[in-house]
N, C-alpha and C positions, 0 to 999 in steps of 0.2 A: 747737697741732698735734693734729688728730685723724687716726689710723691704725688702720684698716679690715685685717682679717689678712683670711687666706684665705675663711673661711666669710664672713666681714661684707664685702668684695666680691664673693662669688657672691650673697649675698641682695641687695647694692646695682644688680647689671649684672640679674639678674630685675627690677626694681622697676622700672627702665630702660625696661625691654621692655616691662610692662605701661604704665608711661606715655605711650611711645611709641603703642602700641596706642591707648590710651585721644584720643592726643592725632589722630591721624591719624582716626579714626571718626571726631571732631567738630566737627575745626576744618576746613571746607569748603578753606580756601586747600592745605592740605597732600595731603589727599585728591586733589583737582582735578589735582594736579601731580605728584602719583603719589611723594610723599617716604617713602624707607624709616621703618621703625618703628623701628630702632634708632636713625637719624639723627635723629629728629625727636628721643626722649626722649634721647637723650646729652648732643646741644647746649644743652639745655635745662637740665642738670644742671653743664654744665661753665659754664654761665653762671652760674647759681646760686652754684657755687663761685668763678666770678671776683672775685661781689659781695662772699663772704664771704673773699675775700680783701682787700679791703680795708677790713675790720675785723680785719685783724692772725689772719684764722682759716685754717687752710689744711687740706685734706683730703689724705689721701695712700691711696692702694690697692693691694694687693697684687697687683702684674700678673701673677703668676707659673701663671696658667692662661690668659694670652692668648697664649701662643708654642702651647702642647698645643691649644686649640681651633681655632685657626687652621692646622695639621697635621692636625687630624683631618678638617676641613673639607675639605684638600685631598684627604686621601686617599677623604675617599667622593666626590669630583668623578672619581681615578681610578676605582676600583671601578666607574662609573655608566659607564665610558667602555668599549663595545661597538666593538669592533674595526670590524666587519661594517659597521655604522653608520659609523665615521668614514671609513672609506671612498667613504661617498655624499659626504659634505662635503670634500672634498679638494678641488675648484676653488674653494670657498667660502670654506675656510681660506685658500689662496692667496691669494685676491682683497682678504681682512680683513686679512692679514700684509701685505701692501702699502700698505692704506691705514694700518694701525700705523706702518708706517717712515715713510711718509711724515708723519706728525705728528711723528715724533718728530725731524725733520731741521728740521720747522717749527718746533718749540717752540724748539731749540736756536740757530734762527737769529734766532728774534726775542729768545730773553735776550739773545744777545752784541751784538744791534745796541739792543736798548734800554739795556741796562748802559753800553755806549758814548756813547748819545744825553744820558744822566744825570749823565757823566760818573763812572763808578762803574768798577774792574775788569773787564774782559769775562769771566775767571775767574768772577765774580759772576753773570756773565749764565748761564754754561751750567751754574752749579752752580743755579739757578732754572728751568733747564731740564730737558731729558728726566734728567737724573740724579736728583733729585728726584721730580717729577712723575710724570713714568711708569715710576721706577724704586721711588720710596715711600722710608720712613727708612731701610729699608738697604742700599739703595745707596746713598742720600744720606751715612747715616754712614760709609761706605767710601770714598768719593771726596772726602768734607771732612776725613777723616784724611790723605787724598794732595795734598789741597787746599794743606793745613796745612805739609804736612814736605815736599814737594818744589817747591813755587811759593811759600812762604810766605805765603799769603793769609792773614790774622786772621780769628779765631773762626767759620773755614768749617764745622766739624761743628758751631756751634749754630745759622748761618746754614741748613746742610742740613735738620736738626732740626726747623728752624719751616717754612720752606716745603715739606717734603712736609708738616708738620700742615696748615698752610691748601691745600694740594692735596688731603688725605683728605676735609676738611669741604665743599669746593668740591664736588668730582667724587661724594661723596652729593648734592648740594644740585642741580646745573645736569642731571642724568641724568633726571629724571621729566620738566621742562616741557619740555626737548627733545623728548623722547618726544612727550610731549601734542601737541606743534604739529605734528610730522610723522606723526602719527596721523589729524588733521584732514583729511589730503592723503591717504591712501588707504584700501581696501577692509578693513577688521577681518574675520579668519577664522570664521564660526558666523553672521555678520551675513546671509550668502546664503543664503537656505532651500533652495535648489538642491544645496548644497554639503552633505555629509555633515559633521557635528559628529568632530572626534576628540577622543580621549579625552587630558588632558596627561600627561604622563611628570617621573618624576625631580623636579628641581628648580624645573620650570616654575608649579606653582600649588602654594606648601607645605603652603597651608591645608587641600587635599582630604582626605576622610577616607581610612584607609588600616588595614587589618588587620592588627595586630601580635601575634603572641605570646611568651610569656618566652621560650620555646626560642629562636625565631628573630631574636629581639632579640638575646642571647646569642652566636648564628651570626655576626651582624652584625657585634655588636661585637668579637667576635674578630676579624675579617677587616680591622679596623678599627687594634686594635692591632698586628696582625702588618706590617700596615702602616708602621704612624709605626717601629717596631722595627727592622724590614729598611729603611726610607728612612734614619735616623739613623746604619743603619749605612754603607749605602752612599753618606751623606753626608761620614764616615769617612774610607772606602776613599781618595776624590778629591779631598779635601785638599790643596793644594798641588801638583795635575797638572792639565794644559794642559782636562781633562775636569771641574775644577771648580762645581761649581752649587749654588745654595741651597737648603735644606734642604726645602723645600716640593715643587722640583721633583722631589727624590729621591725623595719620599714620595708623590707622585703619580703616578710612576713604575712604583714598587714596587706603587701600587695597581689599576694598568692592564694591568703581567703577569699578578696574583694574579689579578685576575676572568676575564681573556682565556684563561689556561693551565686554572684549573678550569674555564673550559665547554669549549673544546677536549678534555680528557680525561675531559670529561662526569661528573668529580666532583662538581660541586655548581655551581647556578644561583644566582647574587645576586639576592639579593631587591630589586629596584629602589626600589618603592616606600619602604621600609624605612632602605634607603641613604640615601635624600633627606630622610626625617624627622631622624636622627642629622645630615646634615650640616646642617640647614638650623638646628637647634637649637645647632649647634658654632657658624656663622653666627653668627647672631645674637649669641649670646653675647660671641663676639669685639669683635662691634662695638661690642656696650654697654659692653664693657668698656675698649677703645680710645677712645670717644667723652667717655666719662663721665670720663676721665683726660686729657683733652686741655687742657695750660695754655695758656690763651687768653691768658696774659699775654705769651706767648713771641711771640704775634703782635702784639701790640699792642706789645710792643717794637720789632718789626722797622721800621730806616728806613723814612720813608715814598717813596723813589725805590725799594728794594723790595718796599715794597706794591701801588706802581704795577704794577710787572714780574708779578706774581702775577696780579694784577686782569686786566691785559690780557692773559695766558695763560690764563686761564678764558675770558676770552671766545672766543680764538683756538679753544679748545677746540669749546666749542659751535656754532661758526661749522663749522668744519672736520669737526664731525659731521654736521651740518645740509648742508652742502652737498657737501660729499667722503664720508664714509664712507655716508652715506641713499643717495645718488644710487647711488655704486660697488657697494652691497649690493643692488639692485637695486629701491630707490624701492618697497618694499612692506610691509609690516605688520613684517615678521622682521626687517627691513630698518631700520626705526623700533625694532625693538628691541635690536637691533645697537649703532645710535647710542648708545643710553642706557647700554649696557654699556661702550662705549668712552670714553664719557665717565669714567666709573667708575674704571678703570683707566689711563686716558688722563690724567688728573688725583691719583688717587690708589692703589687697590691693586683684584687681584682680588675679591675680599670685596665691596669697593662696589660692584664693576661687577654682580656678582650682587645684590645684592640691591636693585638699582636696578631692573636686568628683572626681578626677580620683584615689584614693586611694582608693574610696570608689564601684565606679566602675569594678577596678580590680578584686576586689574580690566577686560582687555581680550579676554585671552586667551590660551592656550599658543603658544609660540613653539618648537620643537624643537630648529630648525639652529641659535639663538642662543646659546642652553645649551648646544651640541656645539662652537660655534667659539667665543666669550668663555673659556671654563674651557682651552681648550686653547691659544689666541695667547699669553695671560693669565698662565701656568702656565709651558709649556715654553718658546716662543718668544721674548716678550716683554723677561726679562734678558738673552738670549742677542744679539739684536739692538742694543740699546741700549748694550751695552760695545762693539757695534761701531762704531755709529754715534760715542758718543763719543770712541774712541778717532781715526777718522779726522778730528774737529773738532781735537782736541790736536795733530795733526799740519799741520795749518795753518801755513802759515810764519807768519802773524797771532799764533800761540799761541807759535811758538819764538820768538817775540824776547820775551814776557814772562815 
């Protein structure tokens, strides 16, 4: 047993990153398909470790900075979130929460009918479904705790467990070559010499250079802490009231007054660009560190009638982006990047879904509405819908007689 403390996995999730990097410049098939740079060097680490798992060797790392960067992430997705702006994207947002729900009625009708077809618990099917998937581990761990102690299902929080894992590694993996194929089909922005060049904003190209100084790195990072601070607490507050939400939302929350209230009262302007370096480095971070800790074993355990059920809900995924979300976003560039975000989170968590379009963006071009509606369906929306949707599946006469 090797155990990696805090410092020896912040230096393990960097080495990650630089892998990743290093693997995406040169391996043509990854680049081509637009794979994030955390996903590629993670998978690559967690396999490594599977191998040396069966040499009786096993790795263990100290997760205890992937809850704080994955918070702070959110919060500069608030911060970044211009009121003024999201107002333009209101029909937009509309348009994308639609076709969210509607995948996530799909995902849930094809577990409980393939769990059935397998002859498995239908319970099986929808815990493989949007609770997992587009709810990620924790809600997956939530509803396989309820799984457990009020239907009696066996080993549903390790069944939840493993399929949001193969949902996290899915929804990085199918989000570029989606992209790639509905890119082929239409007009790239800057490709028009007719068209004026705009310049990208925020989270959309992380790589741009960007002017920072200690001071206002500082500024930053204050606004940053007061954040995850005031979210933690007003995550607190609603504990146990009908106004309940996860802790991410809070904090994104907390970080869309703070930026909206100081320019209103014209106390101080966030520095945007700034915003998106820290979060983009929170980013990443998370992911390497999620990635690089991923037991591949836990899948490889999973029956193969639920491997099945995963396999063909990725594909359902990309299917249902390709043809429903491209088309309904309006079959154009933003639209192609939409797809790839929803795949993202459609499959696994926010985090993916970003850093899917910014893969995709690097190399194509800024996307603006994509970054304005992904961080927000993604964020506030998202778990709010999905306890809905599940809960009116449970209510099924289908469900009350098991």
């Amino acid at each position: 047993m090797i155990e990696l403390d805090f410092y020896g996995t912040l230096v393990a999730a960097s080495l990650v990153l630089l892998l990743g990097r290093g693997l995406v410049t040169r391996v043509g098939f990854l680049r081509s398909y637009n794979i994030p740079e955390p996903v590629a060097g993670g998978l690559v680490v967690a396999v490594l470790l599977l191998i040396l798992r069966t040499f009786d060797i096993e790795v263990r790392f100290d997760t205890s900075l992937q809850t704080p960067l994955m918070l702070a992430f959110f919060a500069t997705i608030g911060l970044s979130a211009d009121l003024a702006s999201l107002k333009k994207g209101g029909r937009v947002v509309g348009v994308f929460l639609l076709a969210v729900i509607g995948l996530l009625v799909v995902q849930n009708a094809m577990g409980i009918g393939l769990a059935t077809l397998l002859g498995l618990d239908p319970l099986m099917g929808l815990l493989t479904g949007s609770i997992t998937l587009a709810g990620g581990h924790g809600t997956g761990a939530a509803w396989g705790a309820v799984f457990s102690e009020k239907y009696g299902l066996a080993s549903a929080s390790e069944l939840a467990l493993a399929s949001a894992t193969f949902g996290l590694v899915l929804g990085g993996l199918i989000g570029g070559p989606v992209a790639r194929l509905l890119i082929k089909r239409v007009q790239v922005p800057g490709c028009n010499p007719q068209q004026a060049p705009r310049l990208p904003r925020g989270f959309e190209q992380p790589n741009k250079e960007r002017s920072i100084t200690p001071f206002s790195f500082v500024e930053t990072l204050a606004l940053i802490a007061v954040s995850l601070l005031a979210g933690n607490l007003l995550n607190g507050l609603l504990q146990g009231t009908a106004f309940e939400l996860p802790t991410f939302v809070c904090v994104l929350f907390v970080g869309v007054v703070l930026r909206n209230s100081l320019s209103a009262l014209g106390l101080y302007q966030v520095f945007e660009r700034e915003v998106s370096v820290l979060g983009n480095v929170s980013l990443s971070l998370f992911l390497a560190i999620a990635l690089m800790s991923l037991k591949l074993w836990d899948l490889a355990a999973l029956a193969l009638p639920i491997f099945i059920i995963l396999a063909v809900q990725a594909l359902v995924m990309a299917l249902f982006a390709i043809f429903v979300t491209f088309r309904v976003m309006g079959s154009n560039y933003d639209a192609a990047v939409l797809a790839a975000g929803h795949c993202g989170f459609g499959l696994g968590a926010t985090p993916t879904a970003i850093a899917n379009m910014q893969a995709v963006t690097q190399r194509y071009g800024p996307s603006q509405i994509a970054f304005l509606v992904v961080p927000m369906v993604g964020a506030f929306f998202i778990d709010i819908v999905n306890v809905i949707v599940i809960k009116l599946y449970l209510a099924l006469p289908f469900f009350a007689a098991v």
